[in-house]
C-alpha positions as a Python dict, from the first residue, in 0.01 Angstrom:
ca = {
    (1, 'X'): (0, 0, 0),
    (2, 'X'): (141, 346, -114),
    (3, 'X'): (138, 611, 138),
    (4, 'X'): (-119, 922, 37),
    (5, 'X'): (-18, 1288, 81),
    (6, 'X'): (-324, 1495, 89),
    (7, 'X'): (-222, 1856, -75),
    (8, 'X'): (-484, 2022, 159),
    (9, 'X'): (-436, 1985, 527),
    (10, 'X'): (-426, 2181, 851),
    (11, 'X'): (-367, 2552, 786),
    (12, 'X'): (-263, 2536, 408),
    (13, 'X'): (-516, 2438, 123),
    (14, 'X'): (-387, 2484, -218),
    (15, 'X'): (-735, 2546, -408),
    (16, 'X'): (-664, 2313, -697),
    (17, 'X'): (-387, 2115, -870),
    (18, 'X'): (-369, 2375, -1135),
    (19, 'X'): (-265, 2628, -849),
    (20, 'X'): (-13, 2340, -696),
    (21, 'X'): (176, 2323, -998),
    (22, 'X'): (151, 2742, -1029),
    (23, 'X'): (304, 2747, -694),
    (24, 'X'): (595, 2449, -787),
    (25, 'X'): (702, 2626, -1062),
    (26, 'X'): (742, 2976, -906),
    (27, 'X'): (990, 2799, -571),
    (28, 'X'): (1176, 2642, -808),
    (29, 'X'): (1246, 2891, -1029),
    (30, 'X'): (1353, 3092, -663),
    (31, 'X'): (1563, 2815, -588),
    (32, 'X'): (1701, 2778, -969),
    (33, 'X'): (1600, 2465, -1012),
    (34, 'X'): (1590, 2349, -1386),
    (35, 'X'): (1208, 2332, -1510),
    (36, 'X'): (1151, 2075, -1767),
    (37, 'X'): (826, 1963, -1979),
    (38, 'X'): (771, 1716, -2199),
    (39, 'X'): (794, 1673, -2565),
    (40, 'X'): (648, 1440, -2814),
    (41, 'X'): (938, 1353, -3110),
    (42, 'X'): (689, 1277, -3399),
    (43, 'X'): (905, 1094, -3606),
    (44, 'X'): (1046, 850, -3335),
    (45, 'X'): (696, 876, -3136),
    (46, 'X'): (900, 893, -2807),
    (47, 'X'): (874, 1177, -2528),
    (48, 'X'): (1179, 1382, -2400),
    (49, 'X'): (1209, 1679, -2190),
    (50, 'X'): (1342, 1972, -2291),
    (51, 'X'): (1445, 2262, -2044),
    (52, 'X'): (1174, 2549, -1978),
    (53, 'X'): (1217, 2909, -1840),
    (54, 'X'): (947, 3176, -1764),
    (55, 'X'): (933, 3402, -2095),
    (56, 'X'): (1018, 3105, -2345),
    (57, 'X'): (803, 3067, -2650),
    (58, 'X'): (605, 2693, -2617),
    (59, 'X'): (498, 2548, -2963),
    (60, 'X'): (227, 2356, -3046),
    (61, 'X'): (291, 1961, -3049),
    (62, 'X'): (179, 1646, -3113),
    (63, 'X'): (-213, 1633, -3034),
    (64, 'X'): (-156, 2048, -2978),
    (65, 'X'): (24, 2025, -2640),
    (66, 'X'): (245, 2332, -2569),
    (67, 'X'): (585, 2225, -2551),
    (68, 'X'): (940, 2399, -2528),
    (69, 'X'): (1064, 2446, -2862),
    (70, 'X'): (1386, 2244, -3052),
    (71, 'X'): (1630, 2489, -2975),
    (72, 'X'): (1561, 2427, -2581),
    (73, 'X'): (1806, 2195, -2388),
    (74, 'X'): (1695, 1825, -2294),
    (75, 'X'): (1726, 1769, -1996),
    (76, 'X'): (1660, 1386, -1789),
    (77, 'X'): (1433, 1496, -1455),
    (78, 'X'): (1445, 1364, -1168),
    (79, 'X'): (1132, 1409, -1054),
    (80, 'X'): (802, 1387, -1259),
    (81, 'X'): (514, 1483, -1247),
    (82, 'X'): (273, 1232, -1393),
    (83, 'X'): (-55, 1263, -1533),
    (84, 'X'): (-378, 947, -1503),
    (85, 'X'): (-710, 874, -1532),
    (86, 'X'): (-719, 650, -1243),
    (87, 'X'): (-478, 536, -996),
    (88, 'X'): (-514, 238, -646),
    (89, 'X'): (-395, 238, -328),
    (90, 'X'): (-122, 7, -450),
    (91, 'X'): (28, 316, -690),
    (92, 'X'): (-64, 174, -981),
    (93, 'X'): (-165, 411, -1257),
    (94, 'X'): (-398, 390, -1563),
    (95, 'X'): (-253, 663, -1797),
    (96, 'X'): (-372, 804, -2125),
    (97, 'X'): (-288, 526, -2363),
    (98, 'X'): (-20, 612, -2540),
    (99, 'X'): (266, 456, -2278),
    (100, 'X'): (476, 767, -2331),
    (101, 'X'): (581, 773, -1976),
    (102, 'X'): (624, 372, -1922),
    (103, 'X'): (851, 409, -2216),
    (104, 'X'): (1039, 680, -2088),
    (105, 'X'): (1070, 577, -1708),
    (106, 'X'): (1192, 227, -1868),
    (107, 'X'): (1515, 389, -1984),
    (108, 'X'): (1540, 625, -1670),
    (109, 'X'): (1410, 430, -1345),
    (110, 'X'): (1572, 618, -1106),
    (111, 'X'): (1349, 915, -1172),
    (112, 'X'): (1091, 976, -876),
    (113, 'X'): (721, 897, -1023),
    (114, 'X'): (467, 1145, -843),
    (115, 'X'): (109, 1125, -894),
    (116, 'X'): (-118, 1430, -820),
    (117, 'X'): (-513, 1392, -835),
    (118, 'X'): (-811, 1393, -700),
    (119, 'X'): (-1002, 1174, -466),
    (120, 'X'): (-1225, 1069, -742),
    (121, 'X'): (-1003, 929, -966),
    (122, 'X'): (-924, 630, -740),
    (123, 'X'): (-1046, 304, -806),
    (124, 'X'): (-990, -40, -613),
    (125, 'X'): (-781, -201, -840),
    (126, 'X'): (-606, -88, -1194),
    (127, 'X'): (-550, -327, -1444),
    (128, 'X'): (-220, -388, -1545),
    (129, 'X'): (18, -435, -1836),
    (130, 'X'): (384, -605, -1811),
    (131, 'X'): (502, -280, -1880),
    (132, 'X'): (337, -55, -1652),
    (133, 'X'): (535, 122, -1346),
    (134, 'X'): (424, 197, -1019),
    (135, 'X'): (463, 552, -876),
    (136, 'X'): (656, 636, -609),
    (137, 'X'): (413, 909, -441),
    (138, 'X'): (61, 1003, -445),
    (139, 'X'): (-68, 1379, -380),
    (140, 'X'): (-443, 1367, -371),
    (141, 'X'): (-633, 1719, -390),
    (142, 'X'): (-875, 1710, -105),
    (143, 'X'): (-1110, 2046, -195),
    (144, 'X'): (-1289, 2070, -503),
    (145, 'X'): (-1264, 2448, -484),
    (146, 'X'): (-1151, 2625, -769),
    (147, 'X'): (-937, 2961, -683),
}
């Protein structure tokens, strides 16, 4: 069983996700931390990361996600940051479809896997694939509130 880190407790309560990631990106840009996002190669189909900085144009990608243009750095995280539909008390995650960051996470497993959602998106039991990785943290948004 994974240990679950609720993003709202006590005396702070972060409205939504959308404002925890607002508020992850501005401390580590304070603490000059390297900020990457990912990006979809269309002619290999894999994902990479390439280095972003406040102020630096994003260009439309595959399926129209903003992503940091060619002449940005890649970089390998450390930590990411991954998105679900669904995820189980085991950390077990049932992702878009496309295995982008299975595929990725197989050639870099010493990169932390953090999951941030909300309470509804939990189910009892995701079905699995051989391929499929387990994350390493879950953040769960307690408040439905949007800021």
């Amino acid at each position: 069983m994974k240990k679950k880190t609720y993003i709202c407790q006590n005396l702070i309560c972060l409205c939504s996700i959308k404002n925890f990631f607002l508020l992850s990106i501005f401390f580590l840009f304070s603490k000059k931390i390297p900020i990457s996002l990912p990006c979809i190669i269309e002619e290999s189909n894999q994902m990479i990361f390439r280095e972003w900085k406040n102020g630096d144009e994003l260009i439309k990608g595959k399926y129209g996600i903003l992503e940091p243009s060619e002449k940005n750095k890649v970089i390998i995280p450390s930590v990411l940051f991954v998105p679900l539909l669904a995820f189980d008390d085991n950390g077990n995650r049932l992702g878009y479809g496309g295995g982008y960051y299975d595929d990725f996470l197989v050639n870099h497993p010493l990169a932390k896997k953090i999951g941030i959602f909300y309470p509804f998106q939990e189910v009892e039991h995701v079905p699995l694939e051989p391929h499929d990785l387990k994350l390493d943290e879950i953040l769960v948004n307690k408040t439905f509130t949007d800021c």
